[in-house]
MARBA-660572 format. One line per field, with one value per atom (N, C-alpha, C): residue number from 0; x, y, z. Coordinates in nm, 4 decimals, decimal comma, padded with zeros to 6 digits. Layout:
BEGIN
i = NUM ...
c1 = X ...
c2 = Y ...
c3 = Z ...
END
This chain:
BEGIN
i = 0 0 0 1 1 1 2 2 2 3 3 3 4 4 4 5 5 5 6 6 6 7 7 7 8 8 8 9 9 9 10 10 10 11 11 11 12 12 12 13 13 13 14 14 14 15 15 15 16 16 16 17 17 17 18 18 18 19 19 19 20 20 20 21 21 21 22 22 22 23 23 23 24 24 24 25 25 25 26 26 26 27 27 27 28 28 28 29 29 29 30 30 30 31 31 31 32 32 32 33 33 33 34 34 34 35 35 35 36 36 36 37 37 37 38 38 38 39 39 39 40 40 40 41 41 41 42 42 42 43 43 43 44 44 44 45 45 45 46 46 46 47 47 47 48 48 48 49 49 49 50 50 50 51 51 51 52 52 52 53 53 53 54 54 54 55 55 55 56 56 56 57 57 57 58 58 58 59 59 59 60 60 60 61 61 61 62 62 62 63 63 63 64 64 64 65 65 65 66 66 66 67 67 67 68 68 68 69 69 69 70 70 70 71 71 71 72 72 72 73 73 73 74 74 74 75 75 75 76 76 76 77 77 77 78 78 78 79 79 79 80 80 80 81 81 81 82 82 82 83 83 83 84 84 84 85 85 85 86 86 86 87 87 87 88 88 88 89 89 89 90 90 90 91 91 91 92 92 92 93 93 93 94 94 94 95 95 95 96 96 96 97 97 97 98 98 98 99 99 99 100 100 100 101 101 101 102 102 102 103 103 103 104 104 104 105 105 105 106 106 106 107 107 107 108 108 108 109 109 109 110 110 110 111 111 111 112 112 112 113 113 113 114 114 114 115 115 115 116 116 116 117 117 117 118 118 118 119 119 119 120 120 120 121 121 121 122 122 122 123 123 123 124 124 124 125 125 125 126 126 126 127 127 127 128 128 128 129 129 129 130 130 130 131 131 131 132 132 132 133 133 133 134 134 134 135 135 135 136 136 136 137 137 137 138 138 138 139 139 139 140 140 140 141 141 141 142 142 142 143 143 143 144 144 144 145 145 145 146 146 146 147 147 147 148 148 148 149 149 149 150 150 150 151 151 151 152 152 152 153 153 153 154 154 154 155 155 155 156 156 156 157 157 157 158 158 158 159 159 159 160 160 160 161 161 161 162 162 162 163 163 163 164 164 164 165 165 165 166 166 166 167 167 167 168 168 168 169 169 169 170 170 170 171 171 171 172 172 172 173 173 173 174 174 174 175 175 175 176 176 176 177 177 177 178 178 178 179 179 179 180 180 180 181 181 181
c1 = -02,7618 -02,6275 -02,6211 -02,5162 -02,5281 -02,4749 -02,4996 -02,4261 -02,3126 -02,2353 -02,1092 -02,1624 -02,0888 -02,1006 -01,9603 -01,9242 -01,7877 -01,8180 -01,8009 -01,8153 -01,7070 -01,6268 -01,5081 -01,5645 -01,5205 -01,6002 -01,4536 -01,4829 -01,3258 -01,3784 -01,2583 -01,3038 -01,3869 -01,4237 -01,4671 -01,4018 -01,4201 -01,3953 -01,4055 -01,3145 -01,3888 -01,4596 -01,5783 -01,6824 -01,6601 -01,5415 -01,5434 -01,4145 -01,4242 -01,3547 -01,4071 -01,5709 -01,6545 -01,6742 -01,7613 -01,7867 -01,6515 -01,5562 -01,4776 -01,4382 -01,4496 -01,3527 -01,4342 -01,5794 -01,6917 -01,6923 -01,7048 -01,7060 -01,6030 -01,4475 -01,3417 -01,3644 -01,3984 -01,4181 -01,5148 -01,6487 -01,7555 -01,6673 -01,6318 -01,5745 -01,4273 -01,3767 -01,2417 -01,3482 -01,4498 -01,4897 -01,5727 -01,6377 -01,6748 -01,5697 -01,4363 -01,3361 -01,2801 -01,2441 -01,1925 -01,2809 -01,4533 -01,5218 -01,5366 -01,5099 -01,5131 -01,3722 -01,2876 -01,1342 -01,1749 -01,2418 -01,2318 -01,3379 -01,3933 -01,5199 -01,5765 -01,6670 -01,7325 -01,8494 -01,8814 -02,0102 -02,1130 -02,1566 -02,2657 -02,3626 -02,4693 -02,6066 -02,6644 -02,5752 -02,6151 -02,5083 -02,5062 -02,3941 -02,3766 -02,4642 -02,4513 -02,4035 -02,3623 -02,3028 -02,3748 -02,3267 -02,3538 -02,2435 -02,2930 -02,1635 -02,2369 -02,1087 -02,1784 -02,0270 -02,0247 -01,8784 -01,7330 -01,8347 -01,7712 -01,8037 -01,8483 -01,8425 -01,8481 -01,7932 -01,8288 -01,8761 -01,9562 -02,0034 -02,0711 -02,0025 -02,0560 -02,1271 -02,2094 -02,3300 -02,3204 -02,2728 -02,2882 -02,3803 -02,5202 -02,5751 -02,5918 -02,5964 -02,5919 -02,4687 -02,3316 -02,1940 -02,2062 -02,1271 -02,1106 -02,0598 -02,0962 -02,0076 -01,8809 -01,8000 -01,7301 -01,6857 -01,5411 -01,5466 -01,5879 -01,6545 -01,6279 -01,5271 -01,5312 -01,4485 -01,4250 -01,2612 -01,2787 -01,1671 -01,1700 -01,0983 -01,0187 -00,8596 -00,8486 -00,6742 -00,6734 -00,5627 -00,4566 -00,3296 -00,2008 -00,0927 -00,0139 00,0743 00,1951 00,2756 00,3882 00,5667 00,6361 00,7551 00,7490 00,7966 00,7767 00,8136 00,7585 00,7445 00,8684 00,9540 01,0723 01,2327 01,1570 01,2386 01,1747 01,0286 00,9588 01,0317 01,0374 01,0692 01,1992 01,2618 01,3891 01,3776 01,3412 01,3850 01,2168 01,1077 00,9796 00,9644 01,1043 01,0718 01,1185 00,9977 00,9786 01,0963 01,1779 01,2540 01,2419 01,3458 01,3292 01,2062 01,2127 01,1311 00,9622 00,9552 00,8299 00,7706 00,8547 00,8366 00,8068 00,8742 00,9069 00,7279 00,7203 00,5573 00,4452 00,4362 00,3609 00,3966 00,4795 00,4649 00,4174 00,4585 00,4153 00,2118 00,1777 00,0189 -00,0048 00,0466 -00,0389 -00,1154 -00,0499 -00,1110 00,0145 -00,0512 00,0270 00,0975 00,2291 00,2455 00,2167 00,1690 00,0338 -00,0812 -00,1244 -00,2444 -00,1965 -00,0606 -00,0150 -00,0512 -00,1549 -00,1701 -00,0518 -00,1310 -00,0222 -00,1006 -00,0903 -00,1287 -00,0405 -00,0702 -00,0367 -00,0731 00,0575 00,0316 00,1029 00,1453 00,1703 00,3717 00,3802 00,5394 00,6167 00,4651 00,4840 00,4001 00,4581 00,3620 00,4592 00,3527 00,3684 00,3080 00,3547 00,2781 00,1217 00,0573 -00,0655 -00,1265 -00,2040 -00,2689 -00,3795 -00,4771 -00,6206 -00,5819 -00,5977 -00,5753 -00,7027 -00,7632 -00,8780 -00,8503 -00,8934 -00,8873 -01,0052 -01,0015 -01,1231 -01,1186 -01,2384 -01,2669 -01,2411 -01,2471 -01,1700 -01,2950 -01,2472 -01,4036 -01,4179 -01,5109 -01,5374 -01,4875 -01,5160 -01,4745 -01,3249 -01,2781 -01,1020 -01,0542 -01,1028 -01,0465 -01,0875 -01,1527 -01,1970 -01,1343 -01,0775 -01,0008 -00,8864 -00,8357 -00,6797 -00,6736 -00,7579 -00,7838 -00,8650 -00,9452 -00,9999 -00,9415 -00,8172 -00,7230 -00,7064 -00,5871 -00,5388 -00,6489 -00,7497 -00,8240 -00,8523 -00,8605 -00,8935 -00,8324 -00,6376 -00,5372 -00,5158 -00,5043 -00,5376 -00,6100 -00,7057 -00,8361 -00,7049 -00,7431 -00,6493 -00,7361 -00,6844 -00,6893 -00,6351 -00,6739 -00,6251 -00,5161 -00,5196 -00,4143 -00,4147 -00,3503 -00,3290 -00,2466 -00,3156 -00,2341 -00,2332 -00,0544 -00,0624 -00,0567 -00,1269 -00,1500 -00,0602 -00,1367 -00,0320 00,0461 -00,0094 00,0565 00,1472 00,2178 00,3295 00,2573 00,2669 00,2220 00,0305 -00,0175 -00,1300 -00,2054 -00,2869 -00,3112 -00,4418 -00,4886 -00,6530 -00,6362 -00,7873 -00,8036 -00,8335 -00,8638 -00,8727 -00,8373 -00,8045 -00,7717 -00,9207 -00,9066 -01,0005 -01,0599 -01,1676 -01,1772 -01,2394 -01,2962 -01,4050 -01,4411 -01,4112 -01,4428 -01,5952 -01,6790 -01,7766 -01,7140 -01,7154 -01,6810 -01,7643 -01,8630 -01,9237 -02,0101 -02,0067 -02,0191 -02,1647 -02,2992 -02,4020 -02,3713 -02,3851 -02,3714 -02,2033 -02,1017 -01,9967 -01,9450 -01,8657 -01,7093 -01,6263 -01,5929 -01,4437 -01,3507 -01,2386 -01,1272 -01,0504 -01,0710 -00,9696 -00,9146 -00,8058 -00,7802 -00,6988 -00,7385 -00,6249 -00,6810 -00,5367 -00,4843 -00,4906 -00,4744 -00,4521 -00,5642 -00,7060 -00,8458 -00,8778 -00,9667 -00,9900 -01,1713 -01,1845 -01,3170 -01,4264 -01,5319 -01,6464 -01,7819 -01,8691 -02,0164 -02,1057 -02,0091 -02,0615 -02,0337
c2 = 01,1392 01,1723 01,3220 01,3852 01,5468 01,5634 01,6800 01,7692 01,8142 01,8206 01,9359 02,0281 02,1552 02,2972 02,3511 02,3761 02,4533 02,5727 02,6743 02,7977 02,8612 02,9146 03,0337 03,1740 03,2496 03,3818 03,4954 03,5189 03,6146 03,7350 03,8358 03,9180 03,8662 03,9587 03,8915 03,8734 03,7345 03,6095 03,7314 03,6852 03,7737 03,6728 03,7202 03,6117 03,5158 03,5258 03,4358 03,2904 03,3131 03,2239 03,1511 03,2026 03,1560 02,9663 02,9677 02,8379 02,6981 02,7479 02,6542 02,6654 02,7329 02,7049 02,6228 02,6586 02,6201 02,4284 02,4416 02,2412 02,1825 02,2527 02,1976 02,1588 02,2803 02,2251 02,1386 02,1442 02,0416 01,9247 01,9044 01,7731 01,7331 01,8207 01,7709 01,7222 01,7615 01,7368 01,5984 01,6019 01,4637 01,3612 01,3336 01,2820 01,2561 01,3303 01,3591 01,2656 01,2650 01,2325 01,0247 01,0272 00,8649 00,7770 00,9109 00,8438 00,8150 00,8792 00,8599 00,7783 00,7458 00,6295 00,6805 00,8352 00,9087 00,9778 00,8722 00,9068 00,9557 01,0942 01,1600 01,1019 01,1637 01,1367 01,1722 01,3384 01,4710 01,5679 01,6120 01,7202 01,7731 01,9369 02,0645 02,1648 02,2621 02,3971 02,4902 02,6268 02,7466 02,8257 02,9614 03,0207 03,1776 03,2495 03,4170 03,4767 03,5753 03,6496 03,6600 03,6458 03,6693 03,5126 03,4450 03,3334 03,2063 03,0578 02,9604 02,8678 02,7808 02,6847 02,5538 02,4628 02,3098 02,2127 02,1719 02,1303 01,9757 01,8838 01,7612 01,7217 01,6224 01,5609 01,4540 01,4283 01,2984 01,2106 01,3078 01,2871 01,1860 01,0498 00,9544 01,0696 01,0034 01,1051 01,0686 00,9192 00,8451 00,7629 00,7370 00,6846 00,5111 00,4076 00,2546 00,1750 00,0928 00,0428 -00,0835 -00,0942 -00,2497 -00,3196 -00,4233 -00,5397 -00,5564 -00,6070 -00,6043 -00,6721 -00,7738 -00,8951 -00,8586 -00,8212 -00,8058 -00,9171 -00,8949 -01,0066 -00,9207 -01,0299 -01,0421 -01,0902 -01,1196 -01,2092 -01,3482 -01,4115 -01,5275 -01,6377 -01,7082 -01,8330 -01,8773 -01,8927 -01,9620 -01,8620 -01,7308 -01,6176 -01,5937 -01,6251 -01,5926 -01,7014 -01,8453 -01,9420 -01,9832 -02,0743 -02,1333 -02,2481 -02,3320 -02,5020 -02,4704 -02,4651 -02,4280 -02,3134 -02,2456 -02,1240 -01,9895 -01,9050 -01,7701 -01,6622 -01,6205 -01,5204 -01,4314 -01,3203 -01,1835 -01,1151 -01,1204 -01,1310 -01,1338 -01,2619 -01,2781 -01,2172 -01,2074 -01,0662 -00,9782 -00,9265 -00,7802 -00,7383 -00,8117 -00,8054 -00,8131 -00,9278 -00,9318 -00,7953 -00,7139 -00,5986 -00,4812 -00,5161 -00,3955 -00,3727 -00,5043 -00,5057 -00,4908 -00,5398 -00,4689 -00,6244 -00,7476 -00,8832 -00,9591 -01,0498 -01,1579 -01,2441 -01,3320 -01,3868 -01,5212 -01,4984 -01,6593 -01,6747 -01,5490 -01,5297 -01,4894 -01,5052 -01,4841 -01,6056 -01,6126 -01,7067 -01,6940 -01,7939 -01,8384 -01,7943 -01,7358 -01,7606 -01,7592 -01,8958 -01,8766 -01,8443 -01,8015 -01,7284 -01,7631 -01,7169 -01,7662 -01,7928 -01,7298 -01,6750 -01,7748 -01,8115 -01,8892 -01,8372 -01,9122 -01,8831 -01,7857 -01,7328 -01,6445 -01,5701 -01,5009 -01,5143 -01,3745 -01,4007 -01,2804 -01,2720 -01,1726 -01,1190 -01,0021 -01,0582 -00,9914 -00,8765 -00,6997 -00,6084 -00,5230 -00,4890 -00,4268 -00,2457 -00,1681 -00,0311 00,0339 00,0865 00,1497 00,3236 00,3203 00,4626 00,5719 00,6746 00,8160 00,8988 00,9903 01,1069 01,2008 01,2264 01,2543 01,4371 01,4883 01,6574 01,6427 01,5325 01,5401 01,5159 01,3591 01,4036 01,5179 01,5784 01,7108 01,8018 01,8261 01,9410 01,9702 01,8297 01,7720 01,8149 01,7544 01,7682 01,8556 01,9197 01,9950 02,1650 02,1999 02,3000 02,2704 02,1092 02,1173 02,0747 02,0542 02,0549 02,1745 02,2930 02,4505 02,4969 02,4673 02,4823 02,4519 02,3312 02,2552 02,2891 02,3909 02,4365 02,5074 02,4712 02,5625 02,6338 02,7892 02,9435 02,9567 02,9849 03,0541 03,1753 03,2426 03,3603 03,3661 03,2699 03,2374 03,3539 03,3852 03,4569 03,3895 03,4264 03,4476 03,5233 03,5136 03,6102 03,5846 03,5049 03,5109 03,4111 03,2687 03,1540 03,1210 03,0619 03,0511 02,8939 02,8945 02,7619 02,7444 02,8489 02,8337 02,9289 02,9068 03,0005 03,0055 03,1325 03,1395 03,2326 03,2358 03,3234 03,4689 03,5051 03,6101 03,5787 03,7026 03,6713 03,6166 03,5323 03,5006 03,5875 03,5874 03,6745 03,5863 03,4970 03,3923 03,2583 03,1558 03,0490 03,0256 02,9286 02,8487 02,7130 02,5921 02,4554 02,3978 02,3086 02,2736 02,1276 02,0510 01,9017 01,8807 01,8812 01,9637 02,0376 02,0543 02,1674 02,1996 02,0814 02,1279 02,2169 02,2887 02,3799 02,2948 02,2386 02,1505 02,2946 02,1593 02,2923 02,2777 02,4069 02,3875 02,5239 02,5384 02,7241 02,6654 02,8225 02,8389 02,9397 03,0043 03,0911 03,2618 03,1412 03,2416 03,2271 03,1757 03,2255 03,1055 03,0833 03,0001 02,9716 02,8486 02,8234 02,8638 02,9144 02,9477 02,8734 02,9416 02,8295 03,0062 03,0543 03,2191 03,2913
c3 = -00,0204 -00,0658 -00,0961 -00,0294 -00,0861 -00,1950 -00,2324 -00,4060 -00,3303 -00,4773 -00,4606 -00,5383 -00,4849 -00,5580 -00,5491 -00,6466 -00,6828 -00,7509 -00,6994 -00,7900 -00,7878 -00,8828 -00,9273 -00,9509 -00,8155 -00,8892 -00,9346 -01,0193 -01,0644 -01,1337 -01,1557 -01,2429 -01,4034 -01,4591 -01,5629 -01,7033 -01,7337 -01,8423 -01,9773 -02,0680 -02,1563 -02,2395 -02,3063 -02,3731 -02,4851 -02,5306 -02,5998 -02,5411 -02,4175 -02,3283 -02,2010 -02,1757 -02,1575 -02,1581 -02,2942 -02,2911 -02,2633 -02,3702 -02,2854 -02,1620 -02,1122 -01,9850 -01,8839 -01,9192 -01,8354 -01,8644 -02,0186 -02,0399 -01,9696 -01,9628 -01,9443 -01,7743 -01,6902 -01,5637 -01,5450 -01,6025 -01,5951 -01,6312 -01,7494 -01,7518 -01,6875 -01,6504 -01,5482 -01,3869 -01,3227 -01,1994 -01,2559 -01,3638 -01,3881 -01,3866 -01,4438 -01,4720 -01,3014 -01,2404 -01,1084 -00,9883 -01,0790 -00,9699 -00,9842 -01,1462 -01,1384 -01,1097 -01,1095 -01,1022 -00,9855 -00,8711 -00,7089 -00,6912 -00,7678 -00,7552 -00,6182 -00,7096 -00,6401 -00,7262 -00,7763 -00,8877 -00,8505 -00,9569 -00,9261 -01,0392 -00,9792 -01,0550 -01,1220 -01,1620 -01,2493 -01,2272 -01,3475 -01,2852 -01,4147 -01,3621 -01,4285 -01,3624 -01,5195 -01,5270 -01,4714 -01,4931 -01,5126 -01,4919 -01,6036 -01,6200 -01,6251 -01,5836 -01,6575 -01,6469 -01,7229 -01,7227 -01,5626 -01,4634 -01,3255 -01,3118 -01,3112 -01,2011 -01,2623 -01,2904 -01,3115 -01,2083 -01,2600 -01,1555 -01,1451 -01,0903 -01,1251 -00,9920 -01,0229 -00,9010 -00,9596 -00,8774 -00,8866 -00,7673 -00,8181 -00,7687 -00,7123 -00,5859 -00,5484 -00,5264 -00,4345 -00,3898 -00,3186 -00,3110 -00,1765 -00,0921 00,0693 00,1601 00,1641 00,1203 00,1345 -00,0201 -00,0260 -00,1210 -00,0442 -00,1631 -00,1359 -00,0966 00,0085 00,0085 -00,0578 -00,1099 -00,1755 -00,1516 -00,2511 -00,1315 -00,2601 -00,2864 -00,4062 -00,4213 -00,5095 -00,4904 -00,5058 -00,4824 -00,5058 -00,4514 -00,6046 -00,6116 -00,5733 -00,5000 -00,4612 -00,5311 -00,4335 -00,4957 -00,6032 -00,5863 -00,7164 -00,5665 -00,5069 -00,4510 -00,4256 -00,5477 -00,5639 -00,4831 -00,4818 -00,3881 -00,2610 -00,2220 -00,1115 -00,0321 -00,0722 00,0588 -00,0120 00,1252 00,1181 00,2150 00,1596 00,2678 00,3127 00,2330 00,3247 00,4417 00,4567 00,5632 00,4394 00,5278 00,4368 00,4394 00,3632 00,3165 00,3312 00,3174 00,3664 00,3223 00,1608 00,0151 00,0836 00,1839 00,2215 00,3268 00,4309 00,5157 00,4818 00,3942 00,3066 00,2730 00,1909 00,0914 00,2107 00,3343 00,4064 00,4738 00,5365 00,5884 00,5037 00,3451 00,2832 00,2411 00,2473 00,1956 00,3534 00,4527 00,6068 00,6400 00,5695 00,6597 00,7507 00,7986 00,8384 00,7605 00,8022 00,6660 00,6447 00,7791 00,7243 00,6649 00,6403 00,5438 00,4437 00,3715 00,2523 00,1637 00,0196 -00,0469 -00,1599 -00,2705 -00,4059 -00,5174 -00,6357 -00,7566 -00,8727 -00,9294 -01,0844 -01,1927 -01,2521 -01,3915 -01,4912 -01,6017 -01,7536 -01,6655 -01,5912 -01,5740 -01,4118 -01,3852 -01,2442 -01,1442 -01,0494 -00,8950 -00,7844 -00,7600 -00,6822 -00,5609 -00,4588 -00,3357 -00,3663 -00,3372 -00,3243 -00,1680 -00,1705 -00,0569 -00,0858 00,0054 -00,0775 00,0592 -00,0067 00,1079 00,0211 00,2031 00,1988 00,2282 00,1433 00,1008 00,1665 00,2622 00,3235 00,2463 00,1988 00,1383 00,2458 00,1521 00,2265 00,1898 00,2975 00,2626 00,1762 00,0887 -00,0060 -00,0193 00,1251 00,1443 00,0969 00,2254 00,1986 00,0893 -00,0036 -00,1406 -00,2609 -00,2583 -00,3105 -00,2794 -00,1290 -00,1177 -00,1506 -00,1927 -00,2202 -00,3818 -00,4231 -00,5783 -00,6745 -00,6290 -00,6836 -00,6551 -00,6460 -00,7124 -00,8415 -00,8268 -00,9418 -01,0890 -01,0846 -01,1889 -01,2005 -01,1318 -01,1825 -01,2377 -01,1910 -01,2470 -01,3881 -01,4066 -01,5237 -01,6286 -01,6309 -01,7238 -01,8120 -01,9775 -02,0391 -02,0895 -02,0731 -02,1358 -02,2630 -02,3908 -02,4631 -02,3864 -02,3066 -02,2474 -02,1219 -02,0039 -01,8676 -01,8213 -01,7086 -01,6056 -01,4951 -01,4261 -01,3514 -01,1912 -01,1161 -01,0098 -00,8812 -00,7381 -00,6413 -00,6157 -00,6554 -00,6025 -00,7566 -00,7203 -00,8125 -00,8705 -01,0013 -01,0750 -01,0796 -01,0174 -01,0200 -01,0873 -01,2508 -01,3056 -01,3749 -01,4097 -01,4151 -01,5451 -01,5800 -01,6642 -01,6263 -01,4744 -01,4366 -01,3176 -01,2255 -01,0537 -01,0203 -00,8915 -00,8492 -00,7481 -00,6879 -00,6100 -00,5083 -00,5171 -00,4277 -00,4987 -00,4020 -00,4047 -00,3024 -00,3867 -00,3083 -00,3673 -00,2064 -00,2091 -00,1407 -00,1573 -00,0449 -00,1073 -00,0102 -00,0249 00,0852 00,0192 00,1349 00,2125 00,3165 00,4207 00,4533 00,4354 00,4568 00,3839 00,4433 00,3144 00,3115 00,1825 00,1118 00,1889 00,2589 00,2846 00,1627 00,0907 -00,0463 -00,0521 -00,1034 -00,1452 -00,2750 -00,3621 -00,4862 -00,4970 -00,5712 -00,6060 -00,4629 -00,3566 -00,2156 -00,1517 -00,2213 -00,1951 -00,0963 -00,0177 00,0447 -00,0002 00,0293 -00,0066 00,1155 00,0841 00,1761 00,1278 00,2410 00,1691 00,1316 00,0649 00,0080 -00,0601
END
């Protein structure tokens, strides 16, 4: 399984804005990484006035895939005379089955139609590149600036991004910068 490496290199932090900013991203990429049920195995800092940087160990290349039950209309709106309703169409086109493999479950409120739909994981570069701006964004500054992109703000301009998921570059950019493996 490869590491991620995210490094922010910018002008320099002034020191007593340092340590937080550094926990806040360590723990926003931890947070980011179990929301995507993309658990690492370790995952440390490092920091110095110009550059922050977080190394997670042991990235899936892929998120898991899973399989997972969703309920539907209420039974009593799905059919009419034993033939299926708009209602039942509707739900079978929206989970992506047939609507003969549409089951029933009950609950405190009644029965109702379900369908088990299977979620094939996404790749681990692509959701990183999607998401890992706005957690940089997100880091709060005691005194935020901002520089070129509108809504996107740092504690100093950036000057260089490293993104990289083993050997790949995460395609990611903020704040104009684009990510490199340098």
């Amino acid at each position: 399984m490869p590491d991620l490496l995210l490094e922010i290199g910018c002008e320099e932090i002034p020191a007593r804005m340092i340590d937080a900013g550094i926990s806040q991203l360590c723990e926003r990429v931890r947070d980011l990484l179990v929301r995507e049920r993309l658990t690492a195995n370790a995952i440390s800092r490092f920091e110095t006035p110009r550059r922050l940087a977080v190394l997670a160990e042991g990235i899936p290349e892929k998120q898991p895939d899973i399989t997972e039950a969703v309920s539907g209309p209420s039974v009593k709106v799905a059919y009419q005379d034993g033939q299926p309703t708009a209602a039942a169409h509707a739900f079978a086109k929206k989970v992506g089955v047939d609507i003969s493999r549409l089951g029933r479950i009950t609950t405190a409120k009644g029965e109702y139609l379900a369908a088990q739909v299977r979620r094939d994981g996404r790749r681990a570069a692509e959701i990183l590149g999607e998401t890992l701006p706005r957690e940089i964004s997100a880091i709060y500054w005691p005194k935020n600036m901002y520089w070129r992109t509108p809504g996107e703000v740092f504690v100093r301009p950036v000057r260089w991004l490293v993104a990289m998921l083993g050997e790949e570059v995460i395609p990611l950019e903020f704040d104009g910068v684009r990510a490199t493996s340098r």
